[in-house]
C-alpha positions as CSV (number, residue, x, y, z in Angstrom):
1,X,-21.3,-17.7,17.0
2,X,-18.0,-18.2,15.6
3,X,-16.4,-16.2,12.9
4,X,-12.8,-16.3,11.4
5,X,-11.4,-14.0,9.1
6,X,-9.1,-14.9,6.7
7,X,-6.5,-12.5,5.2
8,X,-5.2,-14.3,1.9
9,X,-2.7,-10.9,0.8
10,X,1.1,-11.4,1.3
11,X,2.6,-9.0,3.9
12,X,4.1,-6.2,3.2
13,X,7.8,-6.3,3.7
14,X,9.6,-3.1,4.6
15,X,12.5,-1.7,2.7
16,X,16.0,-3.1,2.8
17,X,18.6,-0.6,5.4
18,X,21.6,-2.7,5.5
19,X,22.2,-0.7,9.2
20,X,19.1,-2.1,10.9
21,X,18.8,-5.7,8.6
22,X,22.6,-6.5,8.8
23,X,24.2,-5.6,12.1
24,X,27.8,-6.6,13.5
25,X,26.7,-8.3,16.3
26,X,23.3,-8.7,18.6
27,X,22.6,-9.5,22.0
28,X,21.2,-12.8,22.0
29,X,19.7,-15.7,24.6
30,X,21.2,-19.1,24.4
31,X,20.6,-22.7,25.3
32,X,23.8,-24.9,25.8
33,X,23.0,-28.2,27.2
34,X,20.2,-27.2,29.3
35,X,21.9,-23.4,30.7
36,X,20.2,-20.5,29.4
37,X,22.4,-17.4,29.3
38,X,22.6,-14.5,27.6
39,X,25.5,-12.6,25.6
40,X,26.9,-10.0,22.5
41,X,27.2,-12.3,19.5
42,X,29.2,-10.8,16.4
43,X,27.6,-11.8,13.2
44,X,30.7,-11.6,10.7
45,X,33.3,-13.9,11.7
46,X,35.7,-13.0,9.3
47,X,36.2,-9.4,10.8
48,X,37.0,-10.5,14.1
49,X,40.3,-9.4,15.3
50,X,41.1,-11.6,17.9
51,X,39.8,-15.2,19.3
52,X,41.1,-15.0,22.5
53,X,38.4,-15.3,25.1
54,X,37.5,-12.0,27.3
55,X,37.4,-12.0,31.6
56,X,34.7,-9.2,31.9
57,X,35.8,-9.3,36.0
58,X,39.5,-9.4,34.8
59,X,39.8,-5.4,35.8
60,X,37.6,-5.8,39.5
């Protein structure tokens, strides 16, 4: 027989830390025209110091 529960409460939310709920940046997986990669992505754009792109093999 087939039996479904239903839960109608909200749930419960936890409490705001701006340290874990608003970080600087996250390591994120992304799609750009069918190439899936994965990288850091800072979250405030206004703080960033410099838009220059980075070589992370520049120093081999």
């Amino acid at each position: 027989m087939l039996h479904i529960n239903f839960n109608w409460e909200p749930p419960e939310v936890p409490e705001y830390d701006p340290e874990i709920h608003n970080p600087e940046k996250v390591f994120a997986f992304l799609c750009y025209r069918g190439v899936h990669y994965a990288k850091w992505v800072v979250l405030d754009v206004f703080n960033v110091g410099s838009w220059d792109l980075k070589n992370p093999r520049k120093g081999e």
